[in-house]
PDB file of N, CA, C and O in Angstrom:
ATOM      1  N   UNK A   1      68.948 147.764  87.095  1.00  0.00           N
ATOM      2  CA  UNK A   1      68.224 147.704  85.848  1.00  0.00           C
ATOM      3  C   UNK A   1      67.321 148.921  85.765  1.00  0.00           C
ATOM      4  O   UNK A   1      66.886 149.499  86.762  1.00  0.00           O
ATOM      5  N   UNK A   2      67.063 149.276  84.494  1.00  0.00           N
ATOM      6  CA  UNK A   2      66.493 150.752  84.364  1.00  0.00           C
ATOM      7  C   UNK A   2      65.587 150.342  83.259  1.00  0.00           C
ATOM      8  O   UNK A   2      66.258 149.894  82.329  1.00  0.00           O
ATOM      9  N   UNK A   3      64.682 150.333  83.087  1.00  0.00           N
ATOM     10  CA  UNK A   3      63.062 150.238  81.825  1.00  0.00           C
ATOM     11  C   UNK A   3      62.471 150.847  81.596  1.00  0.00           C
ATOM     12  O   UNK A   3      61.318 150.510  81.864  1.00  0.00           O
ATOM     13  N   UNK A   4      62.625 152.204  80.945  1.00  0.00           N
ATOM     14  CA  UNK A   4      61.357 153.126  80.492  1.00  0.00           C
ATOM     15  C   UNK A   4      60.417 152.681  79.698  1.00  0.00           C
ATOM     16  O   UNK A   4      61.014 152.270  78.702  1.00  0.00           O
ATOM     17  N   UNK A   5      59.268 152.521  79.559  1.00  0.00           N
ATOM     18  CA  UNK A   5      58.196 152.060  78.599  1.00  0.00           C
ATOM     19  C   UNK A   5      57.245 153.051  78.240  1.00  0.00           C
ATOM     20  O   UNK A   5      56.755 153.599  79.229  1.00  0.00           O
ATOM     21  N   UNK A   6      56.956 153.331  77.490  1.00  0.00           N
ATOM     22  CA  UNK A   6      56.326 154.096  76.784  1.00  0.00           C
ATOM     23  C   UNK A   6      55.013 153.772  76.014  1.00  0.00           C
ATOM     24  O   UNK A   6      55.288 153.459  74.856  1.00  0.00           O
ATOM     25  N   UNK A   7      53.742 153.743  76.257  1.00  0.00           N
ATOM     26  CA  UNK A   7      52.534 153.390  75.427  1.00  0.00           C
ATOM     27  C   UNK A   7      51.981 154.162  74.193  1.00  0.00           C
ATOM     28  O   UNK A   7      51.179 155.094  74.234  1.00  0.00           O
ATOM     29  N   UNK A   8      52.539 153.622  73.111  1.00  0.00           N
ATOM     30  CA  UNK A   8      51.875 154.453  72.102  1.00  0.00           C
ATOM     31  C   UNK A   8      50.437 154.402  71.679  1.00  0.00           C
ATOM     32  O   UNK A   8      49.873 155.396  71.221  1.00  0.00           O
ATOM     33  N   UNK A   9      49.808 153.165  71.844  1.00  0.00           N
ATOM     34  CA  UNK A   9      48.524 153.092  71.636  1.00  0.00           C
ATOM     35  C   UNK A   9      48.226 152.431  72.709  1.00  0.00           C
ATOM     36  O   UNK A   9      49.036 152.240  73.616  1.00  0.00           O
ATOM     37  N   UNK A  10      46.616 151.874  72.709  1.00  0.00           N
ATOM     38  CA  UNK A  10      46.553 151.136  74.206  1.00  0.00           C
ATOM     39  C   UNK A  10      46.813 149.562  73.673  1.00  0.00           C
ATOM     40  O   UNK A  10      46.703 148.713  74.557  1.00  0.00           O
ATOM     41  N   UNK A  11      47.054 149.212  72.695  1.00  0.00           N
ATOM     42  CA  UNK A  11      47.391 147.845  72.599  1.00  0.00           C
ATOM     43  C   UNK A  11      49.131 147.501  72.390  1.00  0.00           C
ATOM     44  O   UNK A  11      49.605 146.399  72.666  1.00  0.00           O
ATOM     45  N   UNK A  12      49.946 148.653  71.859  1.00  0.00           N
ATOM     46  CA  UNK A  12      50.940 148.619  71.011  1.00  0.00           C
ATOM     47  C   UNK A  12      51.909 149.913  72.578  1.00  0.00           C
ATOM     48  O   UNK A  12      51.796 151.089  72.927  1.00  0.00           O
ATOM     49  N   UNK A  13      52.425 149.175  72.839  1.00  0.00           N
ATOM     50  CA  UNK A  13      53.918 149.615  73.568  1.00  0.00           C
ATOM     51  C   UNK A  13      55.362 149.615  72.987  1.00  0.00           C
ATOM     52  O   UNK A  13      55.608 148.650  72.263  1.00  0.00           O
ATOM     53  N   UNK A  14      56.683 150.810  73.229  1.00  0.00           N
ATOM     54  CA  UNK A  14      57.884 150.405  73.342  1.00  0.00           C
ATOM     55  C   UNK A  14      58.359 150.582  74.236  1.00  0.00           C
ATOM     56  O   UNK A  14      57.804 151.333  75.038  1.00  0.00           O
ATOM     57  N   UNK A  15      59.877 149.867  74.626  1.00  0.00           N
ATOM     58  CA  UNK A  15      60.604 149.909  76.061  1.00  0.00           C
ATOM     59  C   UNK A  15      61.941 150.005  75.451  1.00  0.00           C
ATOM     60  O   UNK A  15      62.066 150.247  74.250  1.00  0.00           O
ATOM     61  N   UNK A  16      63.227 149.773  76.459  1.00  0.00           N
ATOM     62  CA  UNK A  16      64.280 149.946  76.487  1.00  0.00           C
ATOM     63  C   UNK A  16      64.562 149.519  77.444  1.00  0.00           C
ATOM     64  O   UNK A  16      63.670 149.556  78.292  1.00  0.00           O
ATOM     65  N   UNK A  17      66.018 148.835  77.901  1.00  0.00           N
ATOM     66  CA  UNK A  17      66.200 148.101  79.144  1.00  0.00           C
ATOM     67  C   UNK A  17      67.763 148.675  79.160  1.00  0.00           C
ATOM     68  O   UNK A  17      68.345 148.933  78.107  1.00  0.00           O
ATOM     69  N   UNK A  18      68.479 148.873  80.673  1.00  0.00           N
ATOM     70  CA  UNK A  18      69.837 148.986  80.478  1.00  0.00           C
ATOM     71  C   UNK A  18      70.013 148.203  81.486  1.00  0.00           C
ATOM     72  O   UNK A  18      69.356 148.582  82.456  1.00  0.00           O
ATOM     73  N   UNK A  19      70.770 147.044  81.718  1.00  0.00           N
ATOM     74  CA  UNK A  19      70.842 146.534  82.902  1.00  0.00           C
ATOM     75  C   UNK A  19      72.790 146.855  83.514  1.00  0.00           C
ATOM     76  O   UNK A  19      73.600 147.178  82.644  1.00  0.00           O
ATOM     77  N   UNK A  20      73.144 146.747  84.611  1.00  0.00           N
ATOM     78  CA  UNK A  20      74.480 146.468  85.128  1.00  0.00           C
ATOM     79  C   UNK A  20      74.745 145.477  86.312  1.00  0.00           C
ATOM     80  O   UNK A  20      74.319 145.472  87.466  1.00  0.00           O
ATOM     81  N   UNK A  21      75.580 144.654  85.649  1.00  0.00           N
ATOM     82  CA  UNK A  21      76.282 143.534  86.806  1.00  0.00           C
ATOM     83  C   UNK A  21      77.397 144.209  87.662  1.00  0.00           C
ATOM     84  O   UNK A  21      78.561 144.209  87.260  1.00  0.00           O
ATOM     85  N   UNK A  22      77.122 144.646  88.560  1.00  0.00           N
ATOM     86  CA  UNK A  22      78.550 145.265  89.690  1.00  0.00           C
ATOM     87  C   UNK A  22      79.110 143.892  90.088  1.00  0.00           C
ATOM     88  O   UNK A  22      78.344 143.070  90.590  1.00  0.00           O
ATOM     89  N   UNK A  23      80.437 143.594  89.887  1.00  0.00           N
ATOM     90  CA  UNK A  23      80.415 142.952  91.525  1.00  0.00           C
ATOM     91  C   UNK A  23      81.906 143.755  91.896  1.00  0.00           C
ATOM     92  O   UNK A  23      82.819 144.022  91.114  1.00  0.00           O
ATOM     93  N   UNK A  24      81.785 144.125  93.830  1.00  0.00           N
ATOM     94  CA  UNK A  24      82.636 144.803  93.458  1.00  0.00           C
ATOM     95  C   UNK A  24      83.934 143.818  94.199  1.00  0.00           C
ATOM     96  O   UNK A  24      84.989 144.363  94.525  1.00  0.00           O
ATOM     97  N   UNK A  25      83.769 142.739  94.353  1.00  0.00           N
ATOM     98  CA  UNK A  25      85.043 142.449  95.496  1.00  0.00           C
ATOM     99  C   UNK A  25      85.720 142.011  94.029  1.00  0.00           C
ATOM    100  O   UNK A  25      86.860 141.626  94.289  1.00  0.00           O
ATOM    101  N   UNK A  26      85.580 141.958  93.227  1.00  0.00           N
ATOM    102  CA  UNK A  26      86.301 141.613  91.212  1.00  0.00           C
ATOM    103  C   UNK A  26      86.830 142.742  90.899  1.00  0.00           C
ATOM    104  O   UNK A  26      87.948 142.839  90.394  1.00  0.00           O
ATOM    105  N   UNK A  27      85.802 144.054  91.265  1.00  0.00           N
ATOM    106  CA  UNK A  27      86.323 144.911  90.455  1.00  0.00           C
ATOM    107  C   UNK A  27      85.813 144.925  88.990  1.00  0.00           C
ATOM    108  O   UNK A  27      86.591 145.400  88.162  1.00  0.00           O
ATOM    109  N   UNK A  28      84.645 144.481  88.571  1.00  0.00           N
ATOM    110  CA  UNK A  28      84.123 143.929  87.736  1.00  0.00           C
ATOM    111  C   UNK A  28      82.683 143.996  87.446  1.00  0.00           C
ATOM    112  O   UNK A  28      81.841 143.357  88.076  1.00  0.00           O
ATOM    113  N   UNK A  29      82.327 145.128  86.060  1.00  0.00           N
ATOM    114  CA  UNK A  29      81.200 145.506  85.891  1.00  0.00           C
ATOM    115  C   UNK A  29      81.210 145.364  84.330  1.00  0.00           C
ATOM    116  O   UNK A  29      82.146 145.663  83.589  1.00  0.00           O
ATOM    117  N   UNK A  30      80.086 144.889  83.998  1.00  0.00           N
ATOM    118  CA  UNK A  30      79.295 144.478  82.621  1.00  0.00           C
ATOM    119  C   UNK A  30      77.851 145.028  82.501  1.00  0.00           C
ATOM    120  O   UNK A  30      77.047 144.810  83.407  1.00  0.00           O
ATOM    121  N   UNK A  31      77.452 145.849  81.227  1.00  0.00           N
ATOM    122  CA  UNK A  31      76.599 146.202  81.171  1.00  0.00           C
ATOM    123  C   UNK A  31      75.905 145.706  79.796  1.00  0.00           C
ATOM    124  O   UNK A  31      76.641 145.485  78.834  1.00  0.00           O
ATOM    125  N   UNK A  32      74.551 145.530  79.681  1.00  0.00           N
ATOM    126  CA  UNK A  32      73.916 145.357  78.516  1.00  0.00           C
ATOM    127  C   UNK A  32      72.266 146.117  78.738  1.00  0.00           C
ATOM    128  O   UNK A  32      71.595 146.397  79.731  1.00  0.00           O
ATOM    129  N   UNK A  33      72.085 146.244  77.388  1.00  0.00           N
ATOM    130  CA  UNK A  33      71.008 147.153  76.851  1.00  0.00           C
ATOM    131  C   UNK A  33      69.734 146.726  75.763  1.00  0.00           C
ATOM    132  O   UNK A  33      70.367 146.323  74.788  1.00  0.00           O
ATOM    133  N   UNK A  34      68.780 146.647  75.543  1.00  0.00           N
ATOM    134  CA  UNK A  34      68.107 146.196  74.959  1.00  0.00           C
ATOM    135  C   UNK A  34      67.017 147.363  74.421  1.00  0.00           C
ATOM    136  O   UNK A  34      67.059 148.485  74.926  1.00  0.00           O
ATOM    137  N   UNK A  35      65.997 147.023  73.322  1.00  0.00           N
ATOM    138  CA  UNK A  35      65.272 147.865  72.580  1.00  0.00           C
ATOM    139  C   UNK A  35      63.992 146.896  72.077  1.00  0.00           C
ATOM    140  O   UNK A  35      64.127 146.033  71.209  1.00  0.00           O
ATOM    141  N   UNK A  36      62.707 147.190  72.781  1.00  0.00           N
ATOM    142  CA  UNK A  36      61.891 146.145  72.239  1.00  0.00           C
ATOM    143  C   UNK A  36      60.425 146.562  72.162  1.00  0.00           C
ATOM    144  O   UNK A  36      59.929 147.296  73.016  1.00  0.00           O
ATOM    145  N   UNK A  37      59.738 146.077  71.117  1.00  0.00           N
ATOM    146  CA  UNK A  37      58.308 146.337  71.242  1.00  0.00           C
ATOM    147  C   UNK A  37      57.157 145.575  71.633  1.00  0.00           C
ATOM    148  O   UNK A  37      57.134 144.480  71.070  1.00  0.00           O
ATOM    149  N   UNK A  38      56.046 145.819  72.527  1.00  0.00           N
ATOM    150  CA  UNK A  38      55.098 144.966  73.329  1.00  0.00           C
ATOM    151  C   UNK A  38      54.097 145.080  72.266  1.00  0.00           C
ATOM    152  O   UNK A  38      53.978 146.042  71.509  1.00  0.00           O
ATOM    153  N   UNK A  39      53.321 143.911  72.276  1.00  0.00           N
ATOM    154  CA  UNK A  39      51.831 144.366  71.560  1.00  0.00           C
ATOM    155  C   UNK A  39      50.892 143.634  72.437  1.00  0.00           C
ATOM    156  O   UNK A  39      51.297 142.506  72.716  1.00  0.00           O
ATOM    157  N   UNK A  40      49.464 144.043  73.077  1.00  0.00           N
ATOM    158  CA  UNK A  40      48.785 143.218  73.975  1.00  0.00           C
ATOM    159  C   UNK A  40      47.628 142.187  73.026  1.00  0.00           C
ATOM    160  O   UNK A  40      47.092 142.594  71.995  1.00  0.00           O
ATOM    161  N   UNK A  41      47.486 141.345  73.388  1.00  0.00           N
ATOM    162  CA  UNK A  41      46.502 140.702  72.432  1.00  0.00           C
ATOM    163  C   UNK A  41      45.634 140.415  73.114  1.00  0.00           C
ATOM    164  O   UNK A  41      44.548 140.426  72.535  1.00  0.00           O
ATOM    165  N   UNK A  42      45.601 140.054  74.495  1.00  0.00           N
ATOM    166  CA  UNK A  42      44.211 139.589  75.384  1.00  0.00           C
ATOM    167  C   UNK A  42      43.895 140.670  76.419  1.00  0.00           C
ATOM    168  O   UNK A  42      43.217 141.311  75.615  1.00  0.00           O
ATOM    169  N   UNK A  43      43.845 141.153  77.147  1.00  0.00           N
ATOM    170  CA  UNK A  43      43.749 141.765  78.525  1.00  0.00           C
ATOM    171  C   UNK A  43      44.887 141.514  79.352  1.00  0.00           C
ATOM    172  O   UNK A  43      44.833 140.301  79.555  1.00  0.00           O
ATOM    173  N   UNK A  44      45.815 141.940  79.903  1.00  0.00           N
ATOM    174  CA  UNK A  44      46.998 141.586  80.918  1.00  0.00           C
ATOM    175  C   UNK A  44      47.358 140.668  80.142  1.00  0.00           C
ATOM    176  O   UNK A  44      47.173 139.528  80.567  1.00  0.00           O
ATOM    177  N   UNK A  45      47.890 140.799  78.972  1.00  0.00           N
ATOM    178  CA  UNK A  45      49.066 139.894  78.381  1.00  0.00           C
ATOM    179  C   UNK A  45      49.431 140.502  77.005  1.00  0.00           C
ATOM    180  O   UNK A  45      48.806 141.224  76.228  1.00  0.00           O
ATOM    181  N   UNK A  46      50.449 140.048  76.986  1.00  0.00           N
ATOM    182  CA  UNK A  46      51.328 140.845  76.451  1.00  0.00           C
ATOM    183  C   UNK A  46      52.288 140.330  75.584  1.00  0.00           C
ATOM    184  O   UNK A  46      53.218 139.936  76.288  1.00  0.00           O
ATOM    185  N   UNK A  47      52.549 140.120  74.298  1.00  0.00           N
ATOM    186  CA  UNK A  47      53.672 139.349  73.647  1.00  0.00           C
ATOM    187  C   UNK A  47      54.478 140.583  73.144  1.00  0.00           C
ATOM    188  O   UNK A  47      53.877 141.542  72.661  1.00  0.00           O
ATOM    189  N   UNK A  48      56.200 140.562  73.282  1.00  0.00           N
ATOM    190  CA  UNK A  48      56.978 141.470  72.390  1.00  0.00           C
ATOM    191  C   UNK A  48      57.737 140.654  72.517  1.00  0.00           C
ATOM    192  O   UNK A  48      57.950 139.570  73.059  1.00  0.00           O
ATOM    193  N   UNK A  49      58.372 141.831  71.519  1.00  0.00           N
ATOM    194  CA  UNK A  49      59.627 141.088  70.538  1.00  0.00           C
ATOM    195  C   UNK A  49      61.158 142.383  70.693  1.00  0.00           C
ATOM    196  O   UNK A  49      61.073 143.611  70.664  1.00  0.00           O
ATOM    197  N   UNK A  50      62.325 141.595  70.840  1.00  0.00           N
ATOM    198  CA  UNK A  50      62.614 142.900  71.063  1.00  0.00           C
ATOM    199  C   UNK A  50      64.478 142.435  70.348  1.00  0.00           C
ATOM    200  O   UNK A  50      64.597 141.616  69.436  1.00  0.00           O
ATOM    201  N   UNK A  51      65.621 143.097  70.949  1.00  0.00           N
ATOM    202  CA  UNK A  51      66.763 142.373  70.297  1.00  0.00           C
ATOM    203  C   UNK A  51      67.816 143.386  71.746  1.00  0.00           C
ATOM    204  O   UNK A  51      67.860 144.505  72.255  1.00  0.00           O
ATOM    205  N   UNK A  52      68.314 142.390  71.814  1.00  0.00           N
ATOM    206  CA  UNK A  52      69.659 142.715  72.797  1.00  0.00           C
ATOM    207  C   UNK A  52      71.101 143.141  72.274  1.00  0.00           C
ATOM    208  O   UNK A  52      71.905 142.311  71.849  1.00  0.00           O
ATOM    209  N   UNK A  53      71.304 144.218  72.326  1.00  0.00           N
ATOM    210  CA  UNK A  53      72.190 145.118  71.737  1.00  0.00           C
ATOM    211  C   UNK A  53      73.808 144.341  72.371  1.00  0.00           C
ATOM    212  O   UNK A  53      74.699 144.141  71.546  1.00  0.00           O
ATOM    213  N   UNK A  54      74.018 143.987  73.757  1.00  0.00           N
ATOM    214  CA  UNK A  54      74.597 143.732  74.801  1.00  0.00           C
ATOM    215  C   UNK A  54      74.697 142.709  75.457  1.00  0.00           C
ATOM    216  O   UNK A  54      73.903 142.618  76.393  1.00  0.00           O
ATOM    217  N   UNK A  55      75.694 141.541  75.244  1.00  0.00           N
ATOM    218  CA  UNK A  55      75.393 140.164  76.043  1.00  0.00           C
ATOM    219  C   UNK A  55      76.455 139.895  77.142  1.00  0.00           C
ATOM    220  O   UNK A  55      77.641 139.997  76.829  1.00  0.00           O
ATOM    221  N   UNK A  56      76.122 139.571  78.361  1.00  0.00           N
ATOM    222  CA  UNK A  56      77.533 139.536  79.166  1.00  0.00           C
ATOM    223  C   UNK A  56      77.746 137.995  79.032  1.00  0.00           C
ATOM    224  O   UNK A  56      77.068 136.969  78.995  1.00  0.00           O
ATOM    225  N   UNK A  57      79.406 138.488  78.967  1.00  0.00           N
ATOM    226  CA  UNK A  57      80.287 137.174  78.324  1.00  0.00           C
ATOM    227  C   UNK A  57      80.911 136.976  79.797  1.00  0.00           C
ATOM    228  O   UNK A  57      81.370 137.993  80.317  1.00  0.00           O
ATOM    229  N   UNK A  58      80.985 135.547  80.652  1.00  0.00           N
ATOM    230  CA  UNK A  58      81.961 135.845  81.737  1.00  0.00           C
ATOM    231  C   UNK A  58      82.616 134.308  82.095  1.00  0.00           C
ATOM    232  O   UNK A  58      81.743 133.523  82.464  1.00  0.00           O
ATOM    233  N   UNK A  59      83.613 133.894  82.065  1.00  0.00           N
ATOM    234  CA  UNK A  59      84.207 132.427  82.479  1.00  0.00           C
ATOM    235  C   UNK A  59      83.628 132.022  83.579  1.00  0.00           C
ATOM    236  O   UNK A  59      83.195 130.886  83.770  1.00  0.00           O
ATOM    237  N   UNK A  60      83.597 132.991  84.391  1.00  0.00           N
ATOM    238  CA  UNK A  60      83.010 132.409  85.945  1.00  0.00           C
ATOM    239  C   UNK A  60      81.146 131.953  85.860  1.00  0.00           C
ATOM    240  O   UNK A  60      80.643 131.260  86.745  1.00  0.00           O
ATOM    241  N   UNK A  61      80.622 132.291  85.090  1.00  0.00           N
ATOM    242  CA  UNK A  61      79.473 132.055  84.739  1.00  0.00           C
ATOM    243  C   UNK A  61      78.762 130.987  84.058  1.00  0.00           C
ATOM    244  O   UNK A  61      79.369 130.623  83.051  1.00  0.00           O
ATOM    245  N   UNK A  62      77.478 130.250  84.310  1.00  0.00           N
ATOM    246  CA  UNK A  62      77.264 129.204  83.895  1.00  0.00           C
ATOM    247  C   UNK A  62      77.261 129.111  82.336  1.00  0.00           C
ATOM    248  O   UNK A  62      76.676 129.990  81.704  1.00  0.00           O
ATOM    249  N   UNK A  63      77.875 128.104  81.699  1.00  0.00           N
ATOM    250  CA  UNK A  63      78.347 127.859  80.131  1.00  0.00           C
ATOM    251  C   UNK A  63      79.096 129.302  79.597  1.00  0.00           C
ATOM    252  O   UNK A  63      78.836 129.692  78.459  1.00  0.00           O
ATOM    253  N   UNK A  64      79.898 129.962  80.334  1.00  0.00           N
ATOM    254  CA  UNK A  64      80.333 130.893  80.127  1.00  0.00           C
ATOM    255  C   UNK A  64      79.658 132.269  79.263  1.00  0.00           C
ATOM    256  O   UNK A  64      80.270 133.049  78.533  1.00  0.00           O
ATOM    257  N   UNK A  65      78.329 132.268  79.584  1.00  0.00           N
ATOM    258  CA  UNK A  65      77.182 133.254  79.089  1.00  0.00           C
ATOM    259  C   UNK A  65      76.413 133.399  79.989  1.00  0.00           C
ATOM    260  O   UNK A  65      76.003 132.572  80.804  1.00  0.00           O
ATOM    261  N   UNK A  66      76.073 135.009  79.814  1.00  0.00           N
ATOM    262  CA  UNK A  66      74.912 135.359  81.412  1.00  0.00           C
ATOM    263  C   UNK A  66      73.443 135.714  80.410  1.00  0.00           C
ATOM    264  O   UNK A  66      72.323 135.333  80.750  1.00  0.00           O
ATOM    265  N   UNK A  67      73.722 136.509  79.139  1.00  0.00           N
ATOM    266  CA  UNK A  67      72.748 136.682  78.355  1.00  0.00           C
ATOM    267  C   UNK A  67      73.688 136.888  76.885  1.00  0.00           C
ATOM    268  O   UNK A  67      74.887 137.045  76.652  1.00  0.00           O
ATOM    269  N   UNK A  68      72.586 136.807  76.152  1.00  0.00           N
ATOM    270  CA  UNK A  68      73.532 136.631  74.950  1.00  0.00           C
ATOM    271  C   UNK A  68      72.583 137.965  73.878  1.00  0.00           C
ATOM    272  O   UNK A  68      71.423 138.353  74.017  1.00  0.00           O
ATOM    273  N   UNK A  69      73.542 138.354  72.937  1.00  0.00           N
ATOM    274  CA  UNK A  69      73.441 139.369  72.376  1.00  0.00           C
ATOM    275  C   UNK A  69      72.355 138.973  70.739  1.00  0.00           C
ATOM    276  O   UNK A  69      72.969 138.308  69.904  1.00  0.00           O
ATOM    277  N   UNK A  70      71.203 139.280  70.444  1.00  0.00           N
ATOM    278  CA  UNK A  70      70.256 138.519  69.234  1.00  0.00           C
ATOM    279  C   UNK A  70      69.226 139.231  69.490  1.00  0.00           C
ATOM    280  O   UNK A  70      69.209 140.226  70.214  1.00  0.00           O
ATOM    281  N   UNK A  71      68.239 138.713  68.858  1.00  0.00           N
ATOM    282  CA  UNK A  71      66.767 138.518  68.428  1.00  0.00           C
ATOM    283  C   UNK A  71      65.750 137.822  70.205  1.00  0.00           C
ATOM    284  O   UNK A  71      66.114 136.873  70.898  1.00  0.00           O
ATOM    285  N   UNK A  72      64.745 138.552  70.391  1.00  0.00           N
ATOM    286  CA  UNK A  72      64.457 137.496  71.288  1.00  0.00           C
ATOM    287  C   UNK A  72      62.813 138.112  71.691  1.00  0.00           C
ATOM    288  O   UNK A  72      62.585 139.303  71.904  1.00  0.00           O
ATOM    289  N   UNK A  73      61.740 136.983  71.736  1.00  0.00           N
ATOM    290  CA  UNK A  73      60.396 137.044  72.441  1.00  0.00           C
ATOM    291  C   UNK A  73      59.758 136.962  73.345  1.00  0.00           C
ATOM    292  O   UNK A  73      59.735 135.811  73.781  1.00  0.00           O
ATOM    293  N   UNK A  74      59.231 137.598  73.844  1.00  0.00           N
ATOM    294  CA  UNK A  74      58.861 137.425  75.483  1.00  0.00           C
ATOM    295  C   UNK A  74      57.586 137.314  75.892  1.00  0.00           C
ATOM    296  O   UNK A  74      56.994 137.654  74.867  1.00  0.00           O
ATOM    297  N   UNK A  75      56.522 137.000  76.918  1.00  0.00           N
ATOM    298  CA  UNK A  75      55.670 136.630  77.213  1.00  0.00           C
ATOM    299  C   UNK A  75      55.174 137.041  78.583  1.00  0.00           C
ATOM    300  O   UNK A  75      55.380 136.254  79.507  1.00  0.00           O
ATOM    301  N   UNK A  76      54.495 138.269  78.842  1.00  0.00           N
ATOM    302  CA  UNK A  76      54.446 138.696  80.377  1.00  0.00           C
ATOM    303  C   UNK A  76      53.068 139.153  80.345  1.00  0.00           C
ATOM    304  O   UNK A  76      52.543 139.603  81.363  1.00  0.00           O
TER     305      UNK A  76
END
């Protein structure tokens, strides 16, 4: 996984995410990517919002989804 983040103001952040699933005894690699913006509202916290460009789809995987491709909010 790779995350550049970038602070444009001191309350207001953007990021980018690229992640990759290797596995190699499959032979079998999936990648997804994301684009999202942080805004801080308290001290060490942080709400963004961001959208996943990239969802890995895989049968062998639980409900046959590892992440799914949308809209999505986060809390760190």
């Amino acid at each position: 996984m790779c995350r550049p983040q970038y602070d444009l103001l001191r309350w207001m952040n953007i990021a980018g995410e690229v992640r990759i699933l290797r596995q190699r005894g499959a032979n079998d690699m999936k990648v997804g990517y994301s684009g999202e913006a942080g805004f801080v509202f308290v001290k060490n916290t942080m709400i963004a919002v961001g959208y996943n460009f990239q969802g890995y789809k895989d049968r062998d995987l639980t409900d046959y989804i590892y992440s799914t491709q949308g809209p999505y909010v986060t809390l760190g």
